[in-house]
LUMLO-336460 format. One record per residue (C-alpha): residue in three letters; x, y, z. Coordinates in steps of 0.1 Angstrom, whole numbers, padded with zeros to 4 digits, always signed. Layout:
N
ALAXYZ;...
END
This chain:
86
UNK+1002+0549+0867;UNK+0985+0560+0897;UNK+1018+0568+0916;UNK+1025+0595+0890;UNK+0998+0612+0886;UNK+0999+0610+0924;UNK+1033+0628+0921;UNK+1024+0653+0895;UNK+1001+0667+0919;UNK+1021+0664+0950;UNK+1053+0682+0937;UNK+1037+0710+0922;UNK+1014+0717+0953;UNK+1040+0713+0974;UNK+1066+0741+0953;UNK+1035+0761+0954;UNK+1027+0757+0996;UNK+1065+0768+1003;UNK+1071+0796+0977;UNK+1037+0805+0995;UNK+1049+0804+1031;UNK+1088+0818+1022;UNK+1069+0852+1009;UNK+1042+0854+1037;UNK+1073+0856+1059;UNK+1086+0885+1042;UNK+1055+0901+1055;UNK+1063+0922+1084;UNK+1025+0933+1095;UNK+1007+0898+1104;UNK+0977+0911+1098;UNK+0978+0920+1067;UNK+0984+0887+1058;UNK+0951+0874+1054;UNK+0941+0898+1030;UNK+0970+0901+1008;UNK+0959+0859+1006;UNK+0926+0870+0998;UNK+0944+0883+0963;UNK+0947+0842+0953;UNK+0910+0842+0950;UNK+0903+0870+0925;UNK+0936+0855+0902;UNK+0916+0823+0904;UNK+0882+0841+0890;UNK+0896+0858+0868;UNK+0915+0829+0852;UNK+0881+0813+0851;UNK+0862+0840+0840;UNK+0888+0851+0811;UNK+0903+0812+0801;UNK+0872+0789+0808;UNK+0842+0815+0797;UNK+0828+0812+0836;UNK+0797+0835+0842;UNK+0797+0857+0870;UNK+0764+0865+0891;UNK+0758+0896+0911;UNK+0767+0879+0942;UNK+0804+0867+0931;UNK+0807+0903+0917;UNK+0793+0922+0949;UNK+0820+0895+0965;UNK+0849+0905+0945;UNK+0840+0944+0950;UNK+0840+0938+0987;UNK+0877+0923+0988;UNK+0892+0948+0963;UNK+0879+0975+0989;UNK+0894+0956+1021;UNK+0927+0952+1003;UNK+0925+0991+0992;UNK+0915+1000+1028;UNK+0940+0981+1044;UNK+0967+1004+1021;UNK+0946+1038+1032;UNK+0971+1054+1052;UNK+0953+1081+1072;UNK+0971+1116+1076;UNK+0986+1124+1112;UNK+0977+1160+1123;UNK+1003+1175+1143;UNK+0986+1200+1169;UNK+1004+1228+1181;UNK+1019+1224+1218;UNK+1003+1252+1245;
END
């Protein structure tokens, strides 16, 4: 009985690990990589929050607000200004 539930959390981890690694290859910037991860985090809270009835405190919230800004900086794309040539 052990062995299976041993397997039951070893296949499903280990589908999850590749799919995981197969689209972080897709990714073309490396660093972005870390951040766009980052995105697994939030999911997980907000399953928690909205299907187990978690409370959040001021310090997970002030947390979440601060990696929703990274990920929307790292997307900012600043304008280029082209100077005139002399």
């Amino acid at each position: 009985m052990l062995g299976v539930g041993f397997l039951y959390g070893l296949i499903p981890t280990a589908v999850a690990y590749l799919l995981y690694y197969m689209g972080v290859q897709k990714i073309k910037e490396t660093s972005k990589v870390p951040v766009i991860s980052s995105v697994e985090t939030l999911v997980s809270v907000s399953c928690g929050v909205l299907l187990l009835g978690e409370t959040l405190g001021i310090v997970n919230i002030l947390g979440i607000g601060l990696v929703l800004s990274s990920i929307a900086l790292m997307n900012y794309k600043k304008k280029e200004k082209k100077y005139a040539s002399n």
